[in-house]
Every structure is written in structure tokens, then in C-alpha cells.
C-alpha positions in Angstrom: 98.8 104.7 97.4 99.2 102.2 100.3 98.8 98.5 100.2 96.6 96.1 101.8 98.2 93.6 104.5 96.0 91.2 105.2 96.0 88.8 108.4 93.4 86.8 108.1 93.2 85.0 111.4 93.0 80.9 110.3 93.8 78.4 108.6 94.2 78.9 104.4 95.3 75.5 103.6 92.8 72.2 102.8 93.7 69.5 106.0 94.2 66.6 103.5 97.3 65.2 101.9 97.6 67.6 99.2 97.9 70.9 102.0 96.6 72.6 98.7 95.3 76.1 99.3 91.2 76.2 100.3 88.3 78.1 99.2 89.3 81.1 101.1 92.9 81.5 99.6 91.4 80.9 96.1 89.2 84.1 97.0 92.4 85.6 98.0 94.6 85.2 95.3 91.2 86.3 92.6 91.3 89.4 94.2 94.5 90.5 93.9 95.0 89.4 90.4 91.8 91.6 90.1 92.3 94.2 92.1 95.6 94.7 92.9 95.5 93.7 96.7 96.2 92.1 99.1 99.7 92.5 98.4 101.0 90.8 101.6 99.9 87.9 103.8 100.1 86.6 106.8 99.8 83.1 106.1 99.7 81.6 110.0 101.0 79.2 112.1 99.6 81.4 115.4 98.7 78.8 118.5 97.4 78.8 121.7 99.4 75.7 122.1 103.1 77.6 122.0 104.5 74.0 122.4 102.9 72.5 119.0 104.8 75.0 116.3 105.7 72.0 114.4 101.8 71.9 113.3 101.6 74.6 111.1 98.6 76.7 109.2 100.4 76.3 105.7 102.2 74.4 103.5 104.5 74.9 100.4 101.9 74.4 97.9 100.0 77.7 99.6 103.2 80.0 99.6 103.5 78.8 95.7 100.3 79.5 95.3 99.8 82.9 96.6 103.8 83.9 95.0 102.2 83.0 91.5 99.6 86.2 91.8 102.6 88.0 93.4 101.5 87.9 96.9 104.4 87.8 99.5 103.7 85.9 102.2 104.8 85.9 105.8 104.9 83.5 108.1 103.2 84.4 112.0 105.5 83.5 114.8 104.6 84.5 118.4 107.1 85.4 120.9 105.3 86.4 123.5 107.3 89.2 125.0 110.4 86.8 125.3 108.2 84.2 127.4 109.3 81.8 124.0 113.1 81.2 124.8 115.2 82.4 122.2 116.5 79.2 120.9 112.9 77.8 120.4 111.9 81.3 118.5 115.0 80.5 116.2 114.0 76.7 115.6 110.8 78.0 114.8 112.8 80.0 111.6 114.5 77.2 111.1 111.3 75.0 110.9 109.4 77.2 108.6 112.3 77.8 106.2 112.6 74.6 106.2 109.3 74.4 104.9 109.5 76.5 102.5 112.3 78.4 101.7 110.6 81.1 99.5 109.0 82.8 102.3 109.0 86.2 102.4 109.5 86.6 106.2 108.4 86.4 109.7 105.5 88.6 111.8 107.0 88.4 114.9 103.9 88.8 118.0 104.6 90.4 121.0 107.6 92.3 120.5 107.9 93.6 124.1 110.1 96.8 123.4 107.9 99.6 124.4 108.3 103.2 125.1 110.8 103.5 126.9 113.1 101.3 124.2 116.2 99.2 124.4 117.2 100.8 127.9 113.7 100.1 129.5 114.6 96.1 129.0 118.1 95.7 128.4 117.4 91.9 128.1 114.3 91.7 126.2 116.6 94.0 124.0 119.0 91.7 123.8 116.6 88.6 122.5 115.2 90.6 120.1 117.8 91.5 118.7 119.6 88.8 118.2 116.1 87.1 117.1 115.5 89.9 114.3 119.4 89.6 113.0 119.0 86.0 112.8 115.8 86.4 110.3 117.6 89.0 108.3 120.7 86.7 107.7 118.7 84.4 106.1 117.3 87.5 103.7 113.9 87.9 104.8 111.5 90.6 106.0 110.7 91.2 109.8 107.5 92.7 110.9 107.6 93.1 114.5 103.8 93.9 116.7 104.3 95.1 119.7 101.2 94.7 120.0 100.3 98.2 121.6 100.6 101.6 120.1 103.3 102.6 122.4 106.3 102.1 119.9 109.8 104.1 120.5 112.0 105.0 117.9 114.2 101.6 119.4 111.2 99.2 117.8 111.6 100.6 114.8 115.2 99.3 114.0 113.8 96.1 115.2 112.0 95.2 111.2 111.2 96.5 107.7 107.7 97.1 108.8 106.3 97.9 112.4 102.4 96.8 113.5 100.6 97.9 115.9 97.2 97.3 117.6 95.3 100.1 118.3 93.8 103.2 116.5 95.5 104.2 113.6 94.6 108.2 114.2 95.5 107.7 118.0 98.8 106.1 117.1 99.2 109.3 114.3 98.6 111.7 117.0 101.0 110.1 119.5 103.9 109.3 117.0 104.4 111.7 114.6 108.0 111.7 114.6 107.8 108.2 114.4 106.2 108.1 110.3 109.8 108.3 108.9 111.8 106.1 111.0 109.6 102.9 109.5 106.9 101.1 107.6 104.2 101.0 109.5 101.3 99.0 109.3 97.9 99.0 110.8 94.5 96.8 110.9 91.2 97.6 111.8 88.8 95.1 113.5 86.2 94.9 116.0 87.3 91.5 117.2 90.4 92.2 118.7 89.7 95.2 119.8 87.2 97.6 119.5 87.4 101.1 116.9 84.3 102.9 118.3 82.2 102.2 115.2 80.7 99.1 113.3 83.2 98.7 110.1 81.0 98.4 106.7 81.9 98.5 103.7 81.5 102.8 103.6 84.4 103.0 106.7 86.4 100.7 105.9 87.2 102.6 103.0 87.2 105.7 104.3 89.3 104.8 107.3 92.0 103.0 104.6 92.3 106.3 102.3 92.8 108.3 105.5 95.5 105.6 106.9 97.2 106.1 103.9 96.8 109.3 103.3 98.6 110.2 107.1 101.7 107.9 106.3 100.0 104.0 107.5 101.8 102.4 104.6 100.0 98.9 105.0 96.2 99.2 106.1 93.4 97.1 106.3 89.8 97.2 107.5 86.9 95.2 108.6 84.6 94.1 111.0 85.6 90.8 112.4 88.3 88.7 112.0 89.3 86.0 110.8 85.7 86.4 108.6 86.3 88.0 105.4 83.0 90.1 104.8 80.7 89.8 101.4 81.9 93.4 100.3 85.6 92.4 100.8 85.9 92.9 96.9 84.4 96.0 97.0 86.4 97.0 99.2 89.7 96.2 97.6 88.4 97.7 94.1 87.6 101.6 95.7 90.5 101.5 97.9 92.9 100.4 94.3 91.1 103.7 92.8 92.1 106.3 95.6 94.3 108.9 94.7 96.2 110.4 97.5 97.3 114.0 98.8 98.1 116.4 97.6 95.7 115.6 95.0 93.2 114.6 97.3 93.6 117.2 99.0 92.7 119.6 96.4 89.4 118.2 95.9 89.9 117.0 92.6 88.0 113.6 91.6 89.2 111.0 89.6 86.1 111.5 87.4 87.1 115.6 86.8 90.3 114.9 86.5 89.9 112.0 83.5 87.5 114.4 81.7 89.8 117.7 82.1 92.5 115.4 80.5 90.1 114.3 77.8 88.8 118.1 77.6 92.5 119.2 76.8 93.4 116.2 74.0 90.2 117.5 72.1 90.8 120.9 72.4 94.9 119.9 70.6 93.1 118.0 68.0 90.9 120.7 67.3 93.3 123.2 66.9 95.7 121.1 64.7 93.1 120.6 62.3 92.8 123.8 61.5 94.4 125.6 58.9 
């Protein structure tokens, strides 16, 4: 089964002098000790304002938090296809670990290395590199996002886990020989851009089990960001009870498959109790 890897879109901290984790975290971190998920988060500090990095979206307290229901947390720094100079993407690192030093790692946005990899851009190669390595020293996770579905095999050395933006059966499709070289993860919104289809509660769990089932090991679904929707919960608890291929595929449920085991254990009894 895949995981959920949530990016919420705002803020999940309260603005007052304890930076404790709001309402919305709360919700958060009750439905993952319910329902397995979300197992990741992207806890913020995206800007318009590339300049004010030093005001970030979370605090200690909120990466505490969240690590306490087991929920790794990843800090959002945007790059901007190399337009952030590289010393100023590494203070923002520095800033964050800083921070908090417990951090799981860093979604780096706009990782500009697109099909035609590192010999398309030797310098844009060459920044992210050395940008990636630097993040890795300090023993935490990269996520790069190229933000675009056209990823070469050279973006996926890049991080543990790759994003992109755009349809997950498009990027399939596209990619196959792509689904071993990395993690790959994908969301689903009709904010950022749009799917073809209004995203209820019905899709979204649909198009999760089918991400999953295609080799999208992180997926997640929903209408608009950063709005989580009244059947978020929902959501998480039928996507937690999907079994994937090749079970799936055989068309066995979970409720036939729970009584054919039941069916079996009474049949044993039965037959050791007699004589």
C-alpha cells in the first residue's frame, strides 16, 4: 500500500508566542493516529516574498508535535530553477536546521533538470547538485519537484523521492522506465492545476488506489488546496483499507477474502472435533 503525502498549502502553526500547532495540525495528527496517514508533511515555509525566508510557516513545537504521532515532516524550500543563488538555498538549510534539528528533510520547488538531464544544463546541474549533497550531509531526505512531468532518469539521482505536477496516468504513460529509478510522488488538485474532473470524495479514492497500484508510492487527492475537505477522514480510512495487486487484481474483496479465512478456521475446528 502507498502512503499519503500531504502538502497542505499554509500555515499549521498558531501566530502567537507559543508557535504551537493550530486547529488544522491537530486535525492532522488525529487522523493519522486514526487512520494511519498522512505519513509525511510538508510543513511550509513557501513565499512569494523569496527575500523573507527567515519568517517561516513552522516552528519546533509543530515538528515535535507531528514526530509524536510519527509523522515526518519536511520542510518546503523554493529554488526557483536556480533563480535563488546557491549560497542563499544553503542558508536557507542552515536556517531551518537551525530551527529544528529533527526535521526530516527538504522539498526542494523548482528543480529545473528536465528531460534532457544534467547535459541539457550543465550549470543548473551543477547547483543542484551541490545543493542536494549538502542536504544529504546533514542526513536528511530530499524531495525534489520539478514541477512538470517531464523528469529524466538525471532528476531521479537528484532525491529519495521525486514530485511531480501533473497527471499521475500521463506521467505513467510517459515514464515507465522511470518507476524503478525512484520514489515518486504525486498530488491531485484542482487548484494548481486542473485533472479534468471535480475531485470528491468517490475519486479521490479511486484515483489513490490506482496511483498506488501503478507504482506512485506517495499520493494524495482533493479538490482544492490548501482547504482540507469535510470527507478528508473518509478518505484516509478507505484508502488505509485498499489492498493492492495482484490481489486486487484478482477481484477478490476484502469482505470475501475475511470470510473465506473465517470459512476455512471453522471448517479445521469442525473436523478436529470429530472422532
Amino acid at each position: 500500500m502507498g502512503e499519503v503525502y500531504l502538502i497542505y498549502g499554509e500555515w499549521l502553526i498558531n501566530w502567537d508566542a507559543t508557535l504551537s500547532p493550530n486547529a488544522t495540525a491537530q486535525r492532522i495528527a488525529t487522523a493519522k493516529q486514526t487512520f494511519g496517514n498522512p505519513k509525511w508533511v510538508d510543513v511550509g515555509n513557501w513565499t512569494n516574498d523569496r527575500t523573507n525566508w527567515t519568517n517561516p510557516h513552522w516552528s519546533k513545537a509543530l515538528i515535535d508535535f507531528f514526530h509524536s504521532y510519527g509523522i515526518k515532516c519536511i520542510c518546503h524550500i523554493p529554488v526557483d530553477q536556480t533563480k535563488i543563488p546557491l549560497a542563499n538555498a544553503q542558508a536557507m538549510v542552515d536556517f531551518q536546521m537551525n530551527l529544528a534539528p529533527s526535521i526530516d528533510g527538504f522539498f526542494l520547488d523548482g528543480v529545473s533538470i528536465y528531460g534532457g538531464g544534467r547535459t541539457a544544463d550543465p550549470s543548473a546541474w551543477a547547483y543542484f547538485t551541490t545543493l542536494t549533497n549538502y542536504i544529504k550531509s546533514k542526513g536528511k531526505i530530499v524531495v525534489v519537484n520539478p514541477g512538470t512531468k517531464n523528469i529524466s532518469a538525471d532528476t531521479c539521482l537528484l532525491g529519495e523521492i521525486v514530485c511531480f505536477e501533473a497527471s499521475w496516468e500521463a506521467f505513467v504513460a510517459e515514464h515507465p522506465d522511470l518507476l524503478d529509478k525512484a520514489q515518486f510522488m504525486g498530488l491531485e488538485n484542482n487548484t494548481e492545476f486542473l485533472v479534468g474532473h471535480t475531485i470528491d470524495l468517490t475519486s479521490a479514492v479511486a484515483d489513490t488506489q490506482r496511483a498506488w497500484s501503478k507504482g506512485i508510492a506517495y499520493f494524495e487527492a482533493r479538490e482544492s488546496v490548501p482547504a482540507l475537505p469535510s470527507w478528508w477522514e473518509q478518505y484516509l480510512a478507505a484508502v488505509q483499507g485498499y489492498i493492492p495487486p495482484p490481489l486486487a487484481q484478482q477481484g477478490i474483496s476484502p469482505i470475501v477474502l475475511v470470510g473465506a479465512i473465517l470459512g476455512v478456521l471453522v471448517l479445521i475446528m469442525l473436523m478436529g472435533g470429530k472422532k
